[in-house]
N, C-alpha and C positions, 0 to 999 in steps of 0.2 A: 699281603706280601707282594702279591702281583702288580699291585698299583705305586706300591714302592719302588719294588723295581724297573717298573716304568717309566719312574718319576725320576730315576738318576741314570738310569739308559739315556732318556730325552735331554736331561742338562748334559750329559759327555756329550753327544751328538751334537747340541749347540754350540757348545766350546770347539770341537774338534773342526769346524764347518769354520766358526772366524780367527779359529791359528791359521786354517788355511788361506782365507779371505784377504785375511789384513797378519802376516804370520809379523809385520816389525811393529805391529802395538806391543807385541808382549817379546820384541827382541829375539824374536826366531827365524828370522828372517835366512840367516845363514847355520840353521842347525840339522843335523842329518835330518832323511826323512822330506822335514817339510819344507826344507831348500828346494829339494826334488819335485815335491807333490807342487810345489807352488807355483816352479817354473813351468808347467807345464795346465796354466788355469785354463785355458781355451777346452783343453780336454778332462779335466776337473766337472766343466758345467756339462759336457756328454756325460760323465760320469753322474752327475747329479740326475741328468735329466731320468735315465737308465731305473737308478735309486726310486727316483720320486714315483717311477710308472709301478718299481715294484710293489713300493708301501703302498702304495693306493690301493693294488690287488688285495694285499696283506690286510688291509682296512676291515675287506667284504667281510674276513674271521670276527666273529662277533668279540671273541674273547679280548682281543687286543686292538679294536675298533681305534680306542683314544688314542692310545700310542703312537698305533701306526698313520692315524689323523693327522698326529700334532709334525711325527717325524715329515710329513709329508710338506706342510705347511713352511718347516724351517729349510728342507732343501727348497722347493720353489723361491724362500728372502733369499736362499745359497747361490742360486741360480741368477735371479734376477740383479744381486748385487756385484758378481763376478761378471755378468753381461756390461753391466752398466764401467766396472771399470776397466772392461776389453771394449767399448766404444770408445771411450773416454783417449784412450791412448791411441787409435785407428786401427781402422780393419783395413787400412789401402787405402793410398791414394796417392797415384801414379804419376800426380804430375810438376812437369819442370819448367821453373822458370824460363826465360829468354838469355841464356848466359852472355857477361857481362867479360872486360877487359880483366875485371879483379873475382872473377868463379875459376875454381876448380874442381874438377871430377873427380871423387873418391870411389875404389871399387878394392871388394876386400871379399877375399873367398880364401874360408878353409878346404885345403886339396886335397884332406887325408895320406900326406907322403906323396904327396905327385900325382895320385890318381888321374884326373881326368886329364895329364898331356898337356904339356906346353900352348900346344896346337890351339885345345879349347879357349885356355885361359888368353891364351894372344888374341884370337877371334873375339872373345866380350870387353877386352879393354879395348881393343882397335873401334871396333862398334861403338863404344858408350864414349870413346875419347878420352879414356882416361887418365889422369892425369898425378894420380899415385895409387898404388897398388901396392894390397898390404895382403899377403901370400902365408900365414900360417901355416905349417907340416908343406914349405915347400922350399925348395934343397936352392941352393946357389946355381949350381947345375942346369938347372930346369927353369931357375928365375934368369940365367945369361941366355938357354935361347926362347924364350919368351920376347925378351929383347932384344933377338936377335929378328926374328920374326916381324916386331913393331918397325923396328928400324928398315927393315924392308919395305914397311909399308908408309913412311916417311916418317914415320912415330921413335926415336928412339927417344932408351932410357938409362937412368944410371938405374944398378944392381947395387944393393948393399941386403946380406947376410947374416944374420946371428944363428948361430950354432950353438950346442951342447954336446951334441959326440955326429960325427958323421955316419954313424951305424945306422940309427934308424932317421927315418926322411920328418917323421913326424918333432922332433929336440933340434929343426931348422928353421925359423920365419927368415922370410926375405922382402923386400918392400923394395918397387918399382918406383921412381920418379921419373917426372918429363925436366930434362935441362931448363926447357921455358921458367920453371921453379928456382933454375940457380942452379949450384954445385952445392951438395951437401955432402958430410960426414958423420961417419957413424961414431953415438958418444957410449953406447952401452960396448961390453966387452965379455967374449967367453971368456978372458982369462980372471973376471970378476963375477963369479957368480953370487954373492951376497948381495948382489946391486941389479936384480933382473927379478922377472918372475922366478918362481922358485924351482919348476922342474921341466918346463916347456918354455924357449925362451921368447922374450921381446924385443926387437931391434927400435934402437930410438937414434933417429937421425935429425942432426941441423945446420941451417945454412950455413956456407962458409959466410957470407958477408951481413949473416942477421939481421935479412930484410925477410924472408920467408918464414912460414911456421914449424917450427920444430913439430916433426913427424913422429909417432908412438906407433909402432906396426903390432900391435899387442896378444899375445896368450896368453890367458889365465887356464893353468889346469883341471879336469872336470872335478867336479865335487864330489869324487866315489871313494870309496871304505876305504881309510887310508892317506887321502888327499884333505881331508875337510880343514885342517890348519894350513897345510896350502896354499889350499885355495881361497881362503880368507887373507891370508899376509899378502898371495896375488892381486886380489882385488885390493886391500890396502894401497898396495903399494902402487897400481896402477892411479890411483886416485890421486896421489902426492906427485905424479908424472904429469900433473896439470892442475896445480897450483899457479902457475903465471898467463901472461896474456899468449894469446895466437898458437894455440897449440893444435892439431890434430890429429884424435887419436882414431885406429880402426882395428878391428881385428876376430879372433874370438876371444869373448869374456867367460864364454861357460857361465855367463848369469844373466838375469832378466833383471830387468828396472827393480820387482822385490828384492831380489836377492843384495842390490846395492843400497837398498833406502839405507841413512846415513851416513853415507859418503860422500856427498855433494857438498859442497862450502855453502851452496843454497837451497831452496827449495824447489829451484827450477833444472839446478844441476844434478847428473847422475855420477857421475864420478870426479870428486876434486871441484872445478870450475866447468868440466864438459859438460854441454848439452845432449842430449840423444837425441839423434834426427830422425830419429822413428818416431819419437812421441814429437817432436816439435812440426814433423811433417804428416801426419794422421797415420801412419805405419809401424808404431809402437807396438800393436797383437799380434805380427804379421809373422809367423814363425820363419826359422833359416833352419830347425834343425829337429828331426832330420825329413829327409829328404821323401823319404817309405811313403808318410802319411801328410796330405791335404796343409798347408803352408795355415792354414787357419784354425788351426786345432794343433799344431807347432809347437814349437818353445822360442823367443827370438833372444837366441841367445850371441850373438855377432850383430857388432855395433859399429858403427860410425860417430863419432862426436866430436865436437871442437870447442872452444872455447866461447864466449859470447859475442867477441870483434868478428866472427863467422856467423850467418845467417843461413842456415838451409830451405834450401831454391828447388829442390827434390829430390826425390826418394823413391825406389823399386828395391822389395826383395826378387830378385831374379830368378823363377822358375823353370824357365827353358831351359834348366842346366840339366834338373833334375833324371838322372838315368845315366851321367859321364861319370860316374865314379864315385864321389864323393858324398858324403851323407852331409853336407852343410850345403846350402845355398847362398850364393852369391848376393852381398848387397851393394847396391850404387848408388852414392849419394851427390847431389849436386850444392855447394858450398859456396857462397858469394862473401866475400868481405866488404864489412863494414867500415866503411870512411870514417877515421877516428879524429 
């Protein structure tokens, strides 16, 4: 009886280790649970590792020597396979191109409601030269003098706003542009909410004279009890937001490359036609959130992506933030356009 039960303890353990691994072979990729467990694989393989030292001990017990043998054996494939695909995506790597007449600086930080101050957020785009800024849970307010700040310092920008109620700071994204981009406008609307994310909104801006990229400044809501349809028609519907050429989109997704498999028109894209410039610049593992714990054991859930007529030139998740407020960290990406 004890061998039996051994014997179906070790297949659950096996199964349960590659729903984790690879959770859209079998279409789970966005189902409670292992939505969660999954986003966060960097700390999965700590987990494993933790696991594997136990059963080994467990081993020494004669009675359950095999079991704990075998259980051993499948975390170390567990380990080794989730390593290989947190290489595979980058652990970092920090550097930037030569920017060019046709690069733009993308820099996209969830503020938690305003958290870290105008102040901060002006000082990392002024620094990095930013050149759109996509402000999730941050108010009109605080995105005019952000800009007001820039502009001081010869940098201004236009401010454009989407809202859901003005109560809380978090149901605001705002997205920054540099003029050098053009004059744009804003196409999404509070007064249409069936045409936005569904509870945390997205501002999407485009140029007036449609030479520039239409801008996605994007929230998807987290995927907690209660949200999981949400946050699914969220990411749907982010993905249909770059169907055509020159788009770019930033923001937080509240999802990791797993949680999107099948949403890409290809195989190279993560949502719709974007690319993610984490995984296309070796910074795909590189966690933004949260902040508490080690960016490398993270979740990277805040993206950057463009369409494929944009090439990514480089890529920093920004940790110097870490301690101004906000439980996400900042990412900067550098974006050069391709000559069509």
């Amino acid at each position: 009886m004890l061998k039996v039960l051994g014997a179906i303890a070790t297949v659950g353990i096996a199964v349960a280790l590659l729903v984790i691994s690879v959770p859209q072979l079998f279409g789970l990729q966005t189902t409670w649970i292992i939505a969660q467990i999954t986003s966060m694989r960097s700390l999965t393989i700590v987990a494993g590792l933790l696991a594997a030292v136990a059963f080994a001990l467990l081993a020494l017990a004669t009675p359950v020597r095999a079991f704990a043998g075998t259980v051993v054996v499948l975390l170390l494939v567990f380990i080794g396979a989730n390593a290989i695909i947190g290489v595979s995506r980058g652990l970092g790597n920090t550097t930037f191109a030569e920017p060019t007449p046709d690069t733009v600086t993308v820099l996209t930080w969830n503020t938690l409601g305003d958290a870290p101050g105008a102040g901060a957020v002006a000082n990392l785009a002024i620094e990095s030269g930013a050149d759109i800024i996509s402000l999730p849970e941050t108010t009109q307010a605080t995105g005019i003098e952000i800009a007001e700040s820039m502009r001081a310092e010869g940098r201004p920008m236009w401010v454009l706003t989407e809202w859901f109620d003005q109560i809380s700071p978090a149901r605001s994204t705002t997205v920054l542009i540099s003029p050098e981009l053009g004059d744009y406008v804003k196409v999404t609307s509070n007064e249409e909410r069936d045409d936005n994310t569904a509870v945390l909104p997205t501002v999407i801006v485009e140029p007036v004279d449609g030479d520039g990229p239409t801008i996605v400044a994007a929230h998807a809501v987290a995927p907690i009890t209660g949200q999981m349809e949400n946050w699914r028609n969220d990411l749907a519907w982010l993905a249909d937001q770059c169907r055509t050429d020159n788009v770019i989109m930033a923001g937080d997704f509240n999802a990791t490359l797993d949680n999107m498999a099948g949403l890409g028109s290809t195989g190279e894209a993560a949502l719709g036609n974007c690319i993610d410039a984490g995984k296309a610049s070796g910074n795909g593992s590189v966690g933004t959130w949260p902040t508490g714990i080690p960016a490398l054991i993270g979740a990277p859930i805040d993206h950057v992506m463009a369409t494929p007529d944009w090439q990514t030139t480089g890529m920093r998740v920004v940790t110097e933030t870490d301690g101004t407020g906000s439980d996400h960290r900042p990412v900067l990406v550098q974006l050069t356009r391709i000559a069509g």
